[in-house]
N, C-alpha and C positions, 0 to 999 in steps of 0.2 A: 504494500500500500504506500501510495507518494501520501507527502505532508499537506496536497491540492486538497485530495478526499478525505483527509485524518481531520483537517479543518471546518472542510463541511460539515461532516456528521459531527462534528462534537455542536459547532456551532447552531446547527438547526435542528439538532435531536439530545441536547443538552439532556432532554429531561431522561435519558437515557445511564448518563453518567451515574456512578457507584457512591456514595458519600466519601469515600477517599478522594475518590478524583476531582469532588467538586471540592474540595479542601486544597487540594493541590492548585487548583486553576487561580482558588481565590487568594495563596499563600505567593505563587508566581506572578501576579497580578498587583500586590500588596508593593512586593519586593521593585516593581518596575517605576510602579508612583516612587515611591519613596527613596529608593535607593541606598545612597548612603545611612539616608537620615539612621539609620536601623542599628551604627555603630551608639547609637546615644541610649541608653539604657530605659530613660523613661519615654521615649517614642516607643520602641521594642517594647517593654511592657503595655504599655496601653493598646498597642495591635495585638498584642497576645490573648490580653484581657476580654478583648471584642471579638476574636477569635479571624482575622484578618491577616494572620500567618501562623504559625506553628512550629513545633518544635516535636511532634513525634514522627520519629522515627523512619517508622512501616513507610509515611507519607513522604517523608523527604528523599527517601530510597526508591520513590517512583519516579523523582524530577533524576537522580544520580547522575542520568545520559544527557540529558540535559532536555528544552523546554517540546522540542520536536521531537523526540523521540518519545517522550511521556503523551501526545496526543497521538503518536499512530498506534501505539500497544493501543490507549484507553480506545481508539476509535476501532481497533481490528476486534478487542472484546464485546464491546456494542453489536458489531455485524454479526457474527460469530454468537450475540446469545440472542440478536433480538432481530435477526434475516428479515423476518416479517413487518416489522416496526420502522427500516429507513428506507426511505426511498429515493433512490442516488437516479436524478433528471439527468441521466442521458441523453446529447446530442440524437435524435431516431437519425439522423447523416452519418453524419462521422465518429458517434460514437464516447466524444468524450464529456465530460462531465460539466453543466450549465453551474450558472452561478451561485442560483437559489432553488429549491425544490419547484418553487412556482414561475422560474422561468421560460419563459417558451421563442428564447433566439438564442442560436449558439453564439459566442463572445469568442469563438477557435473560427469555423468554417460559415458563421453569419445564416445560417437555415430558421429559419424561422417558420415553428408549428402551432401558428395558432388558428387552429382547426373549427369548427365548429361543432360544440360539446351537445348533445342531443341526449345525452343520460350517461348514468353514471350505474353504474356493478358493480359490490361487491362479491366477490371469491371465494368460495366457502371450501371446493375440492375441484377436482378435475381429473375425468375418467380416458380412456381410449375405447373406442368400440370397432371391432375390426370391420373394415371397408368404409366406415363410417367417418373416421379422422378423431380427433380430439372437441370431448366435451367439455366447455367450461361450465362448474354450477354453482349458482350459489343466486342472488338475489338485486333485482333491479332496486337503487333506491333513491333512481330520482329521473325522471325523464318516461318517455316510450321509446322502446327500440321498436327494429323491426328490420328485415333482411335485404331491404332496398340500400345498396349501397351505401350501408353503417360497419365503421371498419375499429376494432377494439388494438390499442398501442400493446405489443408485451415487453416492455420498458420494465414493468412491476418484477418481471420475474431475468432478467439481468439480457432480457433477446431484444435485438436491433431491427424488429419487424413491426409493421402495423400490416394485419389481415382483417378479410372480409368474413363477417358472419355472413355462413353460408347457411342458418336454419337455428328457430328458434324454438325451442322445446320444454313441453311442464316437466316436471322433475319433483318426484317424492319424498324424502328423507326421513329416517325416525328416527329423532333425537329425544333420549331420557322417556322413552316410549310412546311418544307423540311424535304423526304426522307434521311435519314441515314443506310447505311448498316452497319453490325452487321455480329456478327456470334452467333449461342447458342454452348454452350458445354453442353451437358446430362448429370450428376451425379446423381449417387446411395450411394446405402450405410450409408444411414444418416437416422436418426431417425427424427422425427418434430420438436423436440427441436432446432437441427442442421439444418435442413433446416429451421425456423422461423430466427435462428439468420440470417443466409446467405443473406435472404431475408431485416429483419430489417436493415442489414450493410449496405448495397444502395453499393455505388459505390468506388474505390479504385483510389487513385490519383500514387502511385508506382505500378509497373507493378507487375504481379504474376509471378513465374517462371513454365514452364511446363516441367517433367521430363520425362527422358526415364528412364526403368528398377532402380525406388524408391530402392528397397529391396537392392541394390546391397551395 
């Protein structure tokens, strides 16, 4: 992981961070305002006091390497527990990484996708059916889709594609022994490798956006 992405996610998935690490942020953070000042005994205690830097241990042993390396460990722990929870805006061009989650023009290759959003799905699972391609299931929860040229980004699960739903379908579930309805979306286009990850991702806690006319 570059210090680009370690940045991002701490920065707009903060809430993600462990209580050490947000002691550290704020102990690093302390230290940059003030600097010096810190050789003066009663500055140093009054930020210790306030708790605005620190002196344990555990925590000053995560800065050791120093302040970039302490954000790509804390941001590869993030990914690594909570896959589901960041969601790193991808260029759908080029691939690499926009500025803000709610970005929609690359600042690399200038692509700009701002599409027109016609509803929004949540993820719940995703099946294979043979001849059939790849079902996504889970739950519209905002918009009407429908299979006239509505095409869903899969940006959410780390693939550089937007596809067409090709069929829209009800879907049953029984969760804690109650019926849940569902809808599948049908997609194509994807090779096993791309459907194995879809399938591995499981479920999406932020909505997916579904687009009319991607190309435009």
């Amino acid at each position: 992981m570059d210090i680009e992405k370690a940045e991002y996610i701490i920065n707009y998935f903060s809430h993600l961070l462990n209580r050490e690490e947000q002691i550290a942020i704020k102990h690093t953070n302390s230290c940059i305002i003030r600097g010096d000042d810190f050789d003066k005994p009663q500055i140093r205690n009054i930020y210790l006091k306030h708790g605005w830097i620190t002196e344990d241990q555990e925590i000053l042993q995560l800065l050791l390497n120093g302040y970039d390396n302490f954000q790509i460990q804390a941001a590869k722990r993030i990914l690594e527990q909570n896959p589901d929870k960041v969601f790193l805006n991808n260029c759908p061009e080029c691939g690499k990484l926009a500025r803000t989650p709610l970005a929609k023009q690359c600042r690399f290759c200038g692509h700009n996708w701002h599409y027109q959003v016609i509803g929004k799905f949540r993820l719940h699972f995703s099946t294979k059916i043979t001849n059939r391609g790849l079902f996504l299931k889970g739950e519209i929860v905002e918009g009407e889709l429908s299979i006239n040229d509505s095409f869903i980004d899969l940006g959410f699960a780390g693939i550089n594609k937007k596809v067409e739903i090709k069929n829209i379908e009800s879907v049953r579930k029984i969760e804690n022994n109650k019926p849940i309805n569902l809808v599948g979306l049908q997609i194509n286009e994807l090779n096993e490798d791309e459907i194995q990850t879809i399938i591995n991702f499981g479920s999406t806690l932020h909505p997916i956006n579904i687009f009319k006319n991607p190309s435009i």
